[in-house]
N, C-alpha and C positions, 0 to 999 in steps of 0.2 A: 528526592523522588519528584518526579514532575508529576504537575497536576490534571487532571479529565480538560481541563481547557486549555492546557498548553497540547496534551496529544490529540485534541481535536482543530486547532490553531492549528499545528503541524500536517496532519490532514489536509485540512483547506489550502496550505501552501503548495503539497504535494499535488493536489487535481490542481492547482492554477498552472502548475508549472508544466503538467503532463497538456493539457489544453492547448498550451504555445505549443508544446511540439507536438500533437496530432495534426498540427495545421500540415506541417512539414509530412507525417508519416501517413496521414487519414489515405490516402489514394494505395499506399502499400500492404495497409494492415486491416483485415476483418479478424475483428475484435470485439467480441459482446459476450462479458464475463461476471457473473456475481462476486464480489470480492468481501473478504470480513478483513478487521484486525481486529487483535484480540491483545487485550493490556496487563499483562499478568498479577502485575506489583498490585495494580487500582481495581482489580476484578470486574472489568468493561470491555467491552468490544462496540466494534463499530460494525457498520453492512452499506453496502451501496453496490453500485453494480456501473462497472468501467462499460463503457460502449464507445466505440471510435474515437477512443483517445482521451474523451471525458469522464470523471468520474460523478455519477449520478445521485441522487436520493442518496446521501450519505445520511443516516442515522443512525443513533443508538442501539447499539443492542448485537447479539449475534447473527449469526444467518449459519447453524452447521453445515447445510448443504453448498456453501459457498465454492463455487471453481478456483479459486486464488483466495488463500487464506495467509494472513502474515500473524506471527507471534513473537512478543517481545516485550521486556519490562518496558517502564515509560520513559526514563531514561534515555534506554539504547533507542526508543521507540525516537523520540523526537531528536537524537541527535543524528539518525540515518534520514530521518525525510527531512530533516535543515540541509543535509549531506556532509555534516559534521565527520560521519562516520561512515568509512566502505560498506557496501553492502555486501562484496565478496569477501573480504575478511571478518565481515559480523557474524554471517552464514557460519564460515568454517571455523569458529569455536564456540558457533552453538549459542550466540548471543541473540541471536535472530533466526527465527524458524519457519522457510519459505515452503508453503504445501501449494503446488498446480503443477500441471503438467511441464514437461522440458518446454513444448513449441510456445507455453503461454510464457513460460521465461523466454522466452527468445525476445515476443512480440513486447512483454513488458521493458524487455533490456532498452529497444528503441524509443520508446516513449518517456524515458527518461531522462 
């Protein structure tokens, strides 16, 4: 089981990396979205809020009303945002549990 500071390490890697490529997509994408993750195994979640390609005020804690919610043990959690592991085949057996609308998966698809 991976620990609160390894899926919060992983976090930080995933906004640094979404960052480089807003440079590239920011003129394509209006994007200002509340985001959670949520850690099943360690019973924690994170909140922050993506705005043009960065992900912002990342903290502690839940946010229910989030627009883009991800859910997953810690595990699968850090070895999708290393990219260890597909995020299209995590989805489809249910290993990772993606809640936002289709278009913000689209807009997310590119920023990654």
């Amino acid at each position: 089981m991976a620990t609160v500071e390894a899926c919060r390490a992983a976090l930080d890697r995933l906004a640094e990396r979404m960052a480089a490529n807003a440079a590239e997509t920011r003129q394509k994408l209006d994007f200002d979205r509340t985001v959670a993750c949520r850690v099943t195994d360690l019973g924690v979640a994170f909140h922050g809020r993506l705005k043009d390609g960065h992900i912002i005020g990342l903290a502690d804690g839940d946010d229910p009303t989030a627009k883009v919610k991800l859910t997953a043990n810690s595990d699968d959690l850090v070895a999708l945002l290393n990219g260890e592991l597909p995020v299209a085949s995590a989805w489809a057996s249910g290993r990772v549990k993606l809640d936002a609308s289709f278009l913000d998966l689209v807009k997310l698809r590119k920023l990654m």
